[in-house]
C-alpha positions as CSV (number, residue, x, y, z in Angstrom):
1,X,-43.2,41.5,87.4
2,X,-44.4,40.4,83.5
3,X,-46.2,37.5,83.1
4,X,-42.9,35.6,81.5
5,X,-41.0,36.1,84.6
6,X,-44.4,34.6,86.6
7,X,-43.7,31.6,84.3
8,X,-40.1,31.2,84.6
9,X,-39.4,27.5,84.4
10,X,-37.5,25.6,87.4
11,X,-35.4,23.6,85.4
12,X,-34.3,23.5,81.9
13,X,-37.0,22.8,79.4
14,X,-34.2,20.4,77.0
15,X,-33.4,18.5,80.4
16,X,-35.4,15.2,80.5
17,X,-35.6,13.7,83.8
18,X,-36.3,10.4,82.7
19,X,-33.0,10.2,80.3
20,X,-31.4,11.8,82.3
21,X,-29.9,13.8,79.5
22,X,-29.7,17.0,77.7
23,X,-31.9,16.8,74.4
24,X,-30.1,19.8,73.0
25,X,-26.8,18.1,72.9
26,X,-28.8,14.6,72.1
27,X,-26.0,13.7,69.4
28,X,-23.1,13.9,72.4
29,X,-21.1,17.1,71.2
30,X,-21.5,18.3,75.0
31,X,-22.5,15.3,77.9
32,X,-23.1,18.0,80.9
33,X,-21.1,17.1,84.1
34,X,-23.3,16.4,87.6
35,X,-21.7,19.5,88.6
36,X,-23.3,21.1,85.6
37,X,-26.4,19.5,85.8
38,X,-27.2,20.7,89.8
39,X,-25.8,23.9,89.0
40,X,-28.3,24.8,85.4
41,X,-30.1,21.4,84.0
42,X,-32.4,21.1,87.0
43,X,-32.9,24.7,88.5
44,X,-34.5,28.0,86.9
45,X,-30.1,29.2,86.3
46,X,-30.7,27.3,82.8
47,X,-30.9,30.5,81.0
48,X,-27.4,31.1,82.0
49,X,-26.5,27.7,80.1
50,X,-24.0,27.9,77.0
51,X,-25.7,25.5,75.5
52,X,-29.2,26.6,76.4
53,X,-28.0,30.3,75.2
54,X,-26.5,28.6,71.8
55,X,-29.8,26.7,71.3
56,X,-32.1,29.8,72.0
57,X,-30.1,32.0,69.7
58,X,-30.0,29.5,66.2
59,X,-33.8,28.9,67.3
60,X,-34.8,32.5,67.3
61,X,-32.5,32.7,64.0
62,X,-34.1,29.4,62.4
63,X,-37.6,31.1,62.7
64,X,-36.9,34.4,61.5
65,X,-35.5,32.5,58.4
66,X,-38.8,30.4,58.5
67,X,-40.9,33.6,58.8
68,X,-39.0,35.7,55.9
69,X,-38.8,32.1,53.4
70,X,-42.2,32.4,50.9
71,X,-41.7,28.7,51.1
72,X,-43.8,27.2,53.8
73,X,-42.9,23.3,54.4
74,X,-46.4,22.7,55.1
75,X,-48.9,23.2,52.3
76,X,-51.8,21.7,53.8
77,X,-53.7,21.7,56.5
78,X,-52.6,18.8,59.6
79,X,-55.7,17.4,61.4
80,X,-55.1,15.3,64.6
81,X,-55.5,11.4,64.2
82,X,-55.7,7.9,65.8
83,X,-55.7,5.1,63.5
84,X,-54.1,1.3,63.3
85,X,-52.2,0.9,60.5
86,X,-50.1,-1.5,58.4
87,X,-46.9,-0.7,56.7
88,X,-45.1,-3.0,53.7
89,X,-42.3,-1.7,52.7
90,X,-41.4,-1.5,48.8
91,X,-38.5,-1.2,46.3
92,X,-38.1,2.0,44.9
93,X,-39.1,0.2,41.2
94,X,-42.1,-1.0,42.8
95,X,-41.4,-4.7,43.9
96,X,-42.8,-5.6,47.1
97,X,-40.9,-6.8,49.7
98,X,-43.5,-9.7,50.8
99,X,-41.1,-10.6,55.0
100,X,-41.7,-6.4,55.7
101,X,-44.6,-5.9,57.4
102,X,-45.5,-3.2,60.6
103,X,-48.0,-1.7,63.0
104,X,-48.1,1.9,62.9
105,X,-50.5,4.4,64.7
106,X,-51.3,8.0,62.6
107,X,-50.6,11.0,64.8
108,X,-51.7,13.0,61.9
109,X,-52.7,13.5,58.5
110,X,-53.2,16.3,55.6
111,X,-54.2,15.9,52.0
112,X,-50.4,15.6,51.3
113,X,-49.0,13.1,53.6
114,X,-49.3,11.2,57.0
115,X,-47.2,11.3,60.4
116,X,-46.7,7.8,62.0
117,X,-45.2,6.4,65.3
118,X,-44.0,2.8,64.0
119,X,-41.8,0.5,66.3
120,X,-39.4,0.0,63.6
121,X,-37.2,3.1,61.7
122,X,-38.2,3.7,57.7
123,X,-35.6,4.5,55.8
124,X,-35.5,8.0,53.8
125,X,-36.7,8.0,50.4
126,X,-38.5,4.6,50.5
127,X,-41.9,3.9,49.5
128,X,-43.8,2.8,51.9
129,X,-47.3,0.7,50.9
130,X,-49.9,2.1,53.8
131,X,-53.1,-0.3,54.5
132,X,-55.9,1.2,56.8
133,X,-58.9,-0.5,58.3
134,X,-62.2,-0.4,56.7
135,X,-63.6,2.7,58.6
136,X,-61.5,4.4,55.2
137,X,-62.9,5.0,51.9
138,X,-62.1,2.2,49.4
139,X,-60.0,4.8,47.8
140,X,-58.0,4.9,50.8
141,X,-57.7,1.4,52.0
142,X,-54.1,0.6,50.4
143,X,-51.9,3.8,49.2
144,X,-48.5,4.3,48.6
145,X,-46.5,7.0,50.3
146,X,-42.6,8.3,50.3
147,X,-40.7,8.5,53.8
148,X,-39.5,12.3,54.1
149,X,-38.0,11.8,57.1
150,X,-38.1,9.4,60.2
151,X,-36.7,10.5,64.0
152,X,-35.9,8.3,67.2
153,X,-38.6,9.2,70.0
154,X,-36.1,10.5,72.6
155,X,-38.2,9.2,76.0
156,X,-40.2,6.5,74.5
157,X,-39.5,3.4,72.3
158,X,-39.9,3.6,68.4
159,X,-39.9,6.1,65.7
160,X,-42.1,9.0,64.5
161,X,-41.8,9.2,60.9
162,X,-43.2,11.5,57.8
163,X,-44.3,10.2,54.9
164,X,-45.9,12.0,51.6
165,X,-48.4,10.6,49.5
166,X,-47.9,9.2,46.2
167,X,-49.8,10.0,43.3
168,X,-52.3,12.9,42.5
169,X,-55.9,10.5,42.4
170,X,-54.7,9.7,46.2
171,X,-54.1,13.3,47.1
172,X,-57.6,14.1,45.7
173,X,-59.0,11.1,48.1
174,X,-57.5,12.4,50.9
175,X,-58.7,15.9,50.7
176,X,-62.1,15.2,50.2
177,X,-61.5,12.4,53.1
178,X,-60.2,14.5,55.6
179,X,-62.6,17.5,54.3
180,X,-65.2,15.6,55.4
181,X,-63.8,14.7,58.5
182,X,-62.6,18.5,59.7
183,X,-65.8,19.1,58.8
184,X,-67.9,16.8,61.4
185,X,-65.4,17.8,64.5
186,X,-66.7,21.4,64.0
């Protein structure tokens, strides 16, 4: 027996209990049946799944096209964080919209951008006005930054959202930030 089979799953790694749905066909395409859901969803048969199968196969074909691309999305190194932060958002011409204002909590950073969890969604393309608590370099305090993309959490409330910093002197500050930082966890 190899160590995968040792590891087989007993239900469906897409199949959230506490949904109670399948978050491969999260957009309702396919809503699987009770039937369905005794018989694949919550028992190691999952595999046999046309969906699961589907999924599996434009995965493995979505990384191989990841793998051969010379573009990598990420240019800079992500480094795990915790910090309270406050969100206004702003007008693409750069007037502030003074009634906006959210709590957000970093899940991680790089020299190029941020990843949040916020309670309300961003909207793509916005800029975003970021202000973080004094343990940050003056530099850092209040930045700009651009939503790239923003996702509903699928078992918890809010959003998770991406968001890439705005102008190069900010960039800098970050690296050398964040530098500093990856260099005190070692």
């Amino acid at each position: 027996m190899t160590a995968i089979n040792c590891k087989h799953q007993v239900k469906c790694p897409f199949w959230s209990a506490a949904s109670a749905q399948c978050n491969v066909c999260k957009s309702g395409i396919f809503i699987p049946l009770d039937d369905h859901i005794e018989a694949f969803c919550t028992t190691f048969h999952y595999t046999a799944c046309v969906q699961y199968t589907l999924h599996s196969e434009n995965q493995i074909n979505l990384q191989e096209k990841v793998r051969n691309s010379e573009e990598n999305r990420r240019k800079y190194l992500r480094i795990d964080t915790s910090h309270k932060i406050t969100l206004v958002k702003i007008l693409k011409y750069g007037k502030l919209i003074s009634n906006f204002s959210s709590d957000a909590q970093t899940l991680d950073m790089s020299k190029g951008g941020i990843r949040l969890l916020t309670k309300n969604p961003l909207v793509y393309d916005t800029l975003v006005q970021f202000s973080f608590d004094t343990s940050f370099p003056q530099a850092l305090r209040e930045i700009t930054g651009q939503v790239q993309w923003c996702k509903k959490e699928l078992d918890e409330t809010g959003y998770q959202a991406g968001l890439s910093f705005q102008g190069d002197h900010v960039v800098e500050a970050m690296g050398n930030y964040l530098g500093q930082k990856h260099l005190q966890m070692q």
